[in-house]
N, C-alpha and C positions, 0 to 999 in steps of 0.2 A: 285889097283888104281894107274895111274900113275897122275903126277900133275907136269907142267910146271910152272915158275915160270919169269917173266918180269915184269920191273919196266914198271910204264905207260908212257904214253911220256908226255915232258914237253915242254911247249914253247920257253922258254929261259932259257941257264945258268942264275944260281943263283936262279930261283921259285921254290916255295916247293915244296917236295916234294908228289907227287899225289898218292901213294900206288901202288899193285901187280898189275898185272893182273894176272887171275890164269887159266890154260887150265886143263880139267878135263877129262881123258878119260872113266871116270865110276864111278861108276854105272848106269846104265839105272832106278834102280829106289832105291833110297837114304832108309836108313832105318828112318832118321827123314825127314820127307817128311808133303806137305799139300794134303789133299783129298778133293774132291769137289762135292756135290750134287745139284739138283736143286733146287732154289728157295732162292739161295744166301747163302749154308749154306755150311762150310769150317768146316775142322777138320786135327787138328796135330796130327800128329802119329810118334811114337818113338818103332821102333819095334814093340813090340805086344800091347803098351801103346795107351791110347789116354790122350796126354797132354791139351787140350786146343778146346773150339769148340765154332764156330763164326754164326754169320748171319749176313750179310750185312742190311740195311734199304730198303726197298724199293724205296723211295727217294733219294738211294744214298749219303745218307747225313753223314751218319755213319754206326759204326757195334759194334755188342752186344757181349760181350767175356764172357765162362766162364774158368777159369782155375782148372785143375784135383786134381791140387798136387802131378803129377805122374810125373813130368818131370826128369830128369838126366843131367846134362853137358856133353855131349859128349867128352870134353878134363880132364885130370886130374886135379886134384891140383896144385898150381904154389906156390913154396917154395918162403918164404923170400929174403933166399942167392939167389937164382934166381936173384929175383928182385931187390936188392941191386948191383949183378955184372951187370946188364946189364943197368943199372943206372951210375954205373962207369964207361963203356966199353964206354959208349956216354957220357957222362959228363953233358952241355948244350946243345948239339944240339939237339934237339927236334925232327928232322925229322929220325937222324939216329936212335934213339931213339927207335921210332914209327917205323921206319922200322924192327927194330931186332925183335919187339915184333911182329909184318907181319909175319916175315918169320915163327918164333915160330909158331903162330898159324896156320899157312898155314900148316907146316908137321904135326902139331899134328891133324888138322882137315881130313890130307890125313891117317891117322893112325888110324882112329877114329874108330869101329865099329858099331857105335848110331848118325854119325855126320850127317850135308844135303847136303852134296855136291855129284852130281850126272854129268851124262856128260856134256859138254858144256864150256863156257868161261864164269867167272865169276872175279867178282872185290873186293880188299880188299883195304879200303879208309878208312884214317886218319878223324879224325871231324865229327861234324854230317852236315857241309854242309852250305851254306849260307842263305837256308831260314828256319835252325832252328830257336823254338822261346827259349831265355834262361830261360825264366818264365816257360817254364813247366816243367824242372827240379824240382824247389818249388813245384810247383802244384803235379810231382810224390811223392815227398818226406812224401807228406801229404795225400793223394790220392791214391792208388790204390789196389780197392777191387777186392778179388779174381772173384764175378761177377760184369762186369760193362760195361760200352758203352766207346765206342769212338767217338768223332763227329769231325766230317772233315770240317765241314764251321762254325759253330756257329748254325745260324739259330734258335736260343734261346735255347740252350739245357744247361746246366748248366757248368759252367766256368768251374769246375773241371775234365768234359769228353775232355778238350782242354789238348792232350797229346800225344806226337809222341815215347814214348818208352813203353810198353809192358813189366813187366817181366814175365816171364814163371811160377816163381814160387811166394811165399810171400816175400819181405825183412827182414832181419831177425831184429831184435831188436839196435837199436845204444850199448846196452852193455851187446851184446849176446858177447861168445868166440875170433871169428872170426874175426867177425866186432871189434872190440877192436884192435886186435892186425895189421887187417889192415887199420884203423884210424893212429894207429902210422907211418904207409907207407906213408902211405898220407902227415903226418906233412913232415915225413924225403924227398919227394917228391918221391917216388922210387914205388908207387902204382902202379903196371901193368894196361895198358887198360881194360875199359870193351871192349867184343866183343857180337857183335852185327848184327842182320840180319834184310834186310830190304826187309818187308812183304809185295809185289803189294796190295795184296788182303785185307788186313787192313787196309794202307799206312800208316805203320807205323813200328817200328823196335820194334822184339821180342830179348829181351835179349838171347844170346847163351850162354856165359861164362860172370863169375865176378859178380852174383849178390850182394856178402857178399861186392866185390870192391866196386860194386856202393851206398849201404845201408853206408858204410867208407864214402866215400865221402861226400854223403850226409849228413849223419849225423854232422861232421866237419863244414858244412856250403858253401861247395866249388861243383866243380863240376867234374864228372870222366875225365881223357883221352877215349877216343874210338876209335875205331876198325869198321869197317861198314864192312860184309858182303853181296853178294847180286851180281846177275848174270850182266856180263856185257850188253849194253844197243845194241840193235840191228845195227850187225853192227861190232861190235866188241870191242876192248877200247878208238878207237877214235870213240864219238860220231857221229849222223850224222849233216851234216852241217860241221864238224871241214874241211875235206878237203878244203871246200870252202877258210875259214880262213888261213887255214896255204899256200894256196897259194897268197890270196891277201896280207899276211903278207910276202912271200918274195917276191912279184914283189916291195912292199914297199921299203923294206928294199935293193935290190938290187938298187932303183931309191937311197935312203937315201947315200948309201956307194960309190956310182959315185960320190954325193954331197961331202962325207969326202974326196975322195981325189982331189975332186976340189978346196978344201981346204975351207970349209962352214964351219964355227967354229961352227953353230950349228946342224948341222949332227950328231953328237956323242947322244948327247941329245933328239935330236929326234928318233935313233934308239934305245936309251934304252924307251923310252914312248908306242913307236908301239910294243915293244916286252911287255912290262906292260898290254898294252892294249887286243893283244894277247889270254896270262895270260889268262885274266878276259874272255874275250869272251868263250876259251875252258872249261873253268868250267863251265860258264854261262850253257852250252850244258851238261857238263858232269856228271853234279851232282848227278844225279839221275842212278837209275840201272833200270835194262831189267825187264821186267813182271816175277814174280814168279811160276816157272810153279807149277803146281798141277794133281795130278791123282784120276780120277771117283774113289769112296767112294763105294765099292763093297756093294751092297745093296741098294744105293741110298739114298735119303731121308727118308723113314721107319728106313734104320741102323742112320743113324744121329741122327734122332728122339731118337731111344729105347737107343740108346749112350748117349743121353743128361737126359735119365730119368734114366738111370742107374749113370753118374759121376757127374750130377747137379741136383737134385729130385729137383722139386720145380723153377727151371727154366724157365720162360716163357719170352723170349725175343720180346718185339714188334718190329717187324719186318715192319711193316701193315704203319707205317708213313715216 
């Protein structure tokens, strides 16, 4: 697998930094991958695993998950000393920070044998974004059964199905092993990011790496760094609509810098505003990632079926509202 690696483009010096872009010249078809049957019904696979299987609602209004307990992280373990030098090597800056940790996972996930990255242009983004909500962090923290639903508008389904992170597998205990000794990461601030992919077909992000991170965190009282995986958006890394922007923002700024050296004292001030503004507008577009693709579920729905009475006995998702 080869894998290209370019920072996203930014608006103006000085905005944060936006994460990778990542060009993927392979696989055609990933070994953790989504499979797709009719009648709304999705299944993860991890090799010869089945991690995870969904039905969307009828209604579109949510989707029903059960989790295997077969899952594996695709990337290794990440040492302490790791985490502590790349913690020194950036000191405060947060973005360069967050970048070293990009690059890390980006080669480790091109090295992966169990990873999902397949061909295509795909994107690795700091945050979870501006319209996360911070409350359902809590709501995971307390919440999530290995069978359970997701709801995507409300529409009266029970507060605690109100949740945009997935883990793959259970959280471990706040005073298992692991979680312990990365709770102490977390005080010293040097916790690596969770990484994290974001699921079309859920809409919502299934934990890839860092669950013992994120169970740290939590448990603390605080909330992870992350990492967002997740195909770029049609198009490419500039959203669509950005070209529009980035040219009415230099015919702007070309009319503002005529004004500076006609000597307009406030020309300076106004071209840093239109660049702020900018900013905002190209997120506003970019936030989100490209559809998730998936491949037909050999067997169809009967395999889905006899997959869900073999890894979930007792399973009966209503799908029907």
């Amino acid at each position: 697998m080869l894998l290209d690696l370019t920072s996203l483009p930014r608006a103006v010096r000085g905005v944060r930094w936006d994460g990778l872009a990542l060009a993927v010249d392979g696989p055609d078809r990933p070994p953790l991958r989504w499979e797709t049957a009719e009648g709304r019904r999705l299944l993860l696979r991890q090799g010869g695993r089945t991690v995870l299987l969904a039905r969307q609602r009828v209604t579109h209004h949510g989707v029903h998950y059960a989790r295997t307990g077969r899952y594996a992280s695709p990337l290794p373990p990440l040492r302490a000393a790791t985490a502590r030098a790349r913690r020194a090597a950036a000191g405060d800056d947060e973005d360069a920070w967050a970048a070293r940790w990009a690059h890390h996972f980006a080669a480790a996930l091109r090295a992966s044998p169990v990873g999902p990255l397949h061909e295509g242009d795909w994107r690795l983004s700091p945050g979870m974004g501006p319209r996360a909500v911070d409350a359902y962090w809590a709501t995971l923290a307390r919440h999530d059964p290995d069978r359970g639903h997701l709801t995507w508008f409300g529409y009266g389904d029970p507060a605690e199905d109100q949740r945009d992170v997935l883990p793959l597998r259970p959280l471990a205990a706040p005073d298992a092993a692991r979680v312990k000794a990365y709770r102490r990461q977390f005080r010293e601030g040097v916790l690596p990011p969770v990484l994290l992919w974001a699921v079309s077909g859920l809409n919502a992000h299934v934990v890839l790496d860092g669950h013992d991170r994120l169970a740290a965190a939590l448990a603390e009282g605080g909330r992870p760094h992350v990492l967002r995986l997740g195909r770029a958006p049609a198009g490419g890394p500039v959203p669509p609509g950005g070209p529009h922007l980035l040219r009415a923002y230099e015919e702007r700024a070309a009319c503002l810098e005529r004004a500076r050296t006609a000597g307009d004292p406030l020309a300076p001030t106004r071209i840093a505003t239109a660049g702020r503004r900018l900013d905002a507008e190209l997120r506003a577009l970019s936030d989100g990632f490209g559809l998730t693709r998936g491949w037909p579920l050999p067997g169809g729905a009967p395999a889905w079926e006899a997959s869900a009475r073999r890894h979930a006995p007792g399973w009966h998702p209503d799908a029907t509202r």
